[in-house]
N, C-alpha and C positions, 0 to 999 in steps of 0.2 A: 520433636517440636516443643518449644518453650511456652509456659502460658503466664504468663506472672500480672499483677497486678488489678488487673481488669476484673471489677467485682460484679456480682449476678449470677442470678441460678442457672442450670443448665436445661436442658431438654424435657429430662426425664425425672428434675426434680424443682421444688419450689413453685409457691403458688405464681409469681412473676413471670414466670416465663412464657411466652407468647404461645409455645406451642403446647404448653402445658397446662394454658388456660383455652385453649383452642382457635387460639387468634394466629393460625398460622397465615393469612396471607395477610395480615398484619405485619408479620415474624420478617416474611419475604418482601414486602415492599419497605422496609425500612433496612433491612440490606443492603437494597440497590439506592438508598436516598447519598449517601454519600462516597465516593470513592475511598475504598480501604487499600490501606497500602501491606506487600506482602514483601517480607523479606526471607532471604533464604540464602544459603551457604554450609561449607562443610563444620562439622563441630572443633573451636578452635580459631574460627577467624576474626572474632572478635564481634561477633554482630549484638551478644548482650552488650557490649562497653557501649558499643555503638548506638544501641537505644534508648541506655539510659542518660548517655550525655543530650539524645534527643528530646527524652522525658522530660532531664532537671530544665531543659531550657522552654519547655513547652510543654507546660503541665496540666493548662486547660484543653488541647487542642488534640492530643494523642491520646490513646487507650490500647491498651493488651484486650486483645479475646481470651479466654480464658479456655484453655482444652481440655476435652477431657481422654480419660486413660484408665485400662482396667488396672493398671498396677497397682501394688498397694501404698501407701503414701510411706516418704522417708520422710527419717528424723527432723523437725521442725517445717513441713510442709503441711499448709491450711488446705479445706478442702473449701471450694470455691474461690481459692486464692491463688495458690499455684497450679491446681488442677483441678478438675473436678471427676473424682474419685468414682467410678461407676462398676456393674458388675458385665462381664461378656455378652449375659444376657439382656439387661437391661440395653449397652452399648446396641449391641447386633438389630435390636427391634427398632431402635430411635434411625439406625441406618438404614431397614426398608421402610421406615413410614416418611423418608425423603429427609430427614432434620440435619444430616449434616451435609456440609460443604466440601470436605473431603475427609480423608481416613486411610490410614495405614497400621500395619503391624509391625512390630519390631521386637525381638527375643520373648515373642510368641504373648507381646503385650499389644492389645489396641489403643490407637492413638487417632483423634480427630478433634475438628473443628466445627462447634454447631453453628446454625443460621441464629439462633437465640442469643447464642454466645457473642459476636458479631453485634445484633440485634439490640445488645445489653450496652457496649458502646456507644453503638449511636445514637442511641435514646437518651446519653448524658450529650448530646452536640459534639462527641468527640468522631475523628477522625479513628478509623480503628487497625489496628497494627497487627498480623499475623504472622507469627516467625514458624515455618514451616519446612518443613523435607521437601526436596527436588520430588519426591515424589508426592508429594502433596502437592508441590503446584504444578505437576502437571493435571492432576484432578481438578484443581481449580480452576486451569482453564478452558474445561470441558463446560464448565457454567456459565451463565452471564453475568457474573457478581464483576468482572472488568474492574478487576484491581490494577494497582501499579505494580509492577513486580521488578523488585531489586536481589539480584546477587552479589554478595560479600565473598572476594576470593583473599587468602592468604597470599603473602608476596610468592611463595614458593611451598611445595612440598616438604622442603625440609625442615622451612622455619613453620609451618603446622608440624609437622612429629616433635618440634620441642616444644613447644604452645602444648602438645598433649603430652608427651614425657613431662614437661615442667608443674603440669594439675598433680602426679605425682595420685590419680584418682584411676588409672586404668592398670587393668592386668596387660601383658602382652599380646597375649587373644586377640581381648578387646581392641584395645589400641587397633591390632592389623585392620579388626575388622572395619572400624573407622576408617582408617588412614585411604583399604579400598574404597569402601563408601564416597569417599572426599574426591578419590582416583572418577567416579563415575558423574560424582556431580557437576564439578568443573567442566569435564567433557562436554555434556550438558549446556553447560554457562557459555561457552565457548561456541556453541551453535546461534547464527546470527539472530535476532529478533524472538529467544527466548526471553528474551528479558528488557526489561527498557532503560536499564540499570546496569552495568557491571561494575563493581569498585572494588580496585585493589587498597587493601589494608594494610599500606606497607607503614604509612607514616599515621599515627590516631590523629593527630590534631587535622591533619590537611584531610585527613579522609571522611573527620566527621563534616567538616564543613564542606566537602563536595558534596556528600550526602545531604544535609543541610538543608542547604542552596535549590541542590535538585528538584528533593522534594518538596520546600518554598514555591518554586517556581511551576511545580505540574500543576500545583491545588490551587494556585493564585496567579495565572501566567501573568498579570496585568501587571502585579506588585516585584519589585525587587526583594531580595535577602536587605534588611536593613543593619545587619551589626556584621558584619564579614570583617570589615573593616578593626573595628571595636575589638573581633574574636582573636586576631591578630596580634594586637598591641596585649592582650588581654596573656597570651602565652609567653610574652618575654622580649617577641623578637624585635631587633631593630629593621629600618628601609633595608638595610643592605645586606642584611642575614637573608631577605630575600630573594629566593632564586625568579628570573625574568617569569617563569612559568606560573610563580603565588602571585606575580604583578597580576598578570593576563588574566587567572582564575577571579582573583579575589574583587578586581576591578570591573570587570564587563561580562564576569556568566558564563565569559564562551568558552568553546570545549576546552579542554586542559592543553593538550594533544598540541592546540594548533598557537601554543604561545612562542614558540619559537621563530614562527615566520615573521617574515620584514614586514608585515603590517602591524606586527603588534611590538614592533621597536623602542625606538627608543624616541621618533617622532609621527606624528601624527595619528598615532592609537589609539592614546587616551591610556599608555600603559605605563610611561616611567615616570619622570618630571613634568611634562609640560602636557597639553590639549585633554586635562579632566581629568589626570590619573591620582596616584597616588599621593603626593606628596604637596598638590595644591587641586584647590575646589570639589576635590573626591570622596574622602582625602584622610590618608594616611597621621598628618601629621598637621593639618589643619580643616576645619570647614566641617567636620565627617567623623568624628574627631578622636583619634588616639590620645592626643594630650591636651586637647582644648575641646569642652561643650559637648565631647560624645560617648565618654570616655573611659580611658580605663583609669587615669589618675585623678580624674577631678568629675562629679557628681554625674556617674554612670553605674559605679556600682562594684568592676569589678576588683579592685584592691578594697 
């Protein structure tokens, strides 16, 4: 599990901490105040690129929890920043006094997530983000904390072994040992209504913004994604670079899956030229505005 960015003390250390200062059901109702989003996948598929294109675009609004780990810290790793650095013992006691949320071991190192930690987001008004092991969230759904839960899958197995060959950071071992790891997770993802999420990572750009969108729309169902459009023009491509299925996605929200049927044609959809779609009152190329008023070439920002 990843912890990065999300600042604040941990459990068993610093005076701030809720349970640290004895304000655990403090600790615990400011957990359940707002819904925290959990991500998970195998290592490889891209779910860091994936959150920090989330982060740079939504920087008051997200937070990392911060986890902790009895390992001992690598080269250029802060303690409270990327992890929070604990001892087996310390760890093991904060896990029967209830404090974390889930917990696992891995090359005989423990790894978890506290309720403080969590607690430490949301007490900036952010929304709080946990990248976690399949087997972390199945421990998490043993609790009430009713996160959203998203899995990140690689297009294939094979483009994960060179996603991990190409880190050019594992022994062979390792590597197997991941690649099965990756073998069981998936399986996992693949069981219906594990998840409320599953995104394949075949393309970054279209993947962040189905992620995006998603998660725009769980926290806010009333409000639209308002730049989809914007993000679009913002990558390069022209109307016709895109395929019928970026029309259907990027325009109406709805599943990706179903842009190919005859309602989402070429009339009355609101998906190509004409009744709301892309290219007038939606709008690709006016109103909404790729090159007029919304934009990426004229006062939006992103050239």
């Amino acid at each position: 599990m990843v912890a990065r960015l999300g600042p604040g003390p941990g459990p068993t250390s610093g005076s701030a901490s809720c349970h640290a200062t004895g304000r655990r059901d403090e600790c615990d109702t400011m957990v359940h105040s707002m819904r925290p989003l959990v991500l998970s996948g195998p290592s490889g598929c891209g779910k860091s690129t994936l959150l920090r294109l989330l982060f740079d675009e939504f920087p008051d609004k997200f937070g990392f929890s911060v986890s902790h780990t009895t390992r001992s810290p690598r080269p250029g790793e802060v303690d409270g920043k990327h992890y929070h650095f604990t001892s087996k013992e310390e760890m093991t006691a904060a896990i029967e006094r209830g404090e974390f949320i889930e917990n696992a071991t891995f090359s005989n190192n423990m790894y978890g997530t506290s309720k403080a930690a969590v607690a430490t987001v949301q007490s900036q008004g952010k929304i709080c983000v946990l990248d976690i092991e399949v087997q972390g969230v199945k421990q998490v759904k043993q609790t009430d904390l009713n996160p959203l839960f998203i899995f990140i899958k690689p297009p294939s197995m094979e483009e994960l072994e060179k996603r991990l060959r190409d880190r050019n950071t594992e022994t062979e071992d390792s590597l197997q040992r991941r690649l099965t790891t990756a073998r069981s997770e998936l399986a996992y993802a693949d069981i219906p209504d594990n998840f409320h999420m599953v995104l394949i990572n075949d393309n970054l750009e279209k993947a962040y913004i189905r992620l995006r969108d998603f998660i725009l729309k769980e926290i806010n169902p009333d409000t639209s994604s308002p730049s989809s459009a914007d993000f679009w023009c913002c990558l390069g491509t022209s109307t016709t670079d895109r395929t019928s299925d970026d029309y259907y996605y990027v325009s109406t929200n709805a599943p990706h899956d179903n842009a190919s049927d005859a309602s989402a044609g070429d009339t009355g959809g609101g998906v190509s030229d004409s009744g709301g779609g892309c290219d007038s009152g939606g709008g690709f190329d006016s109103g909404g505005g790729c090159d007029s008023g919304g934009g990426c070439d004229s006062g939006g920002g992103c050239d």
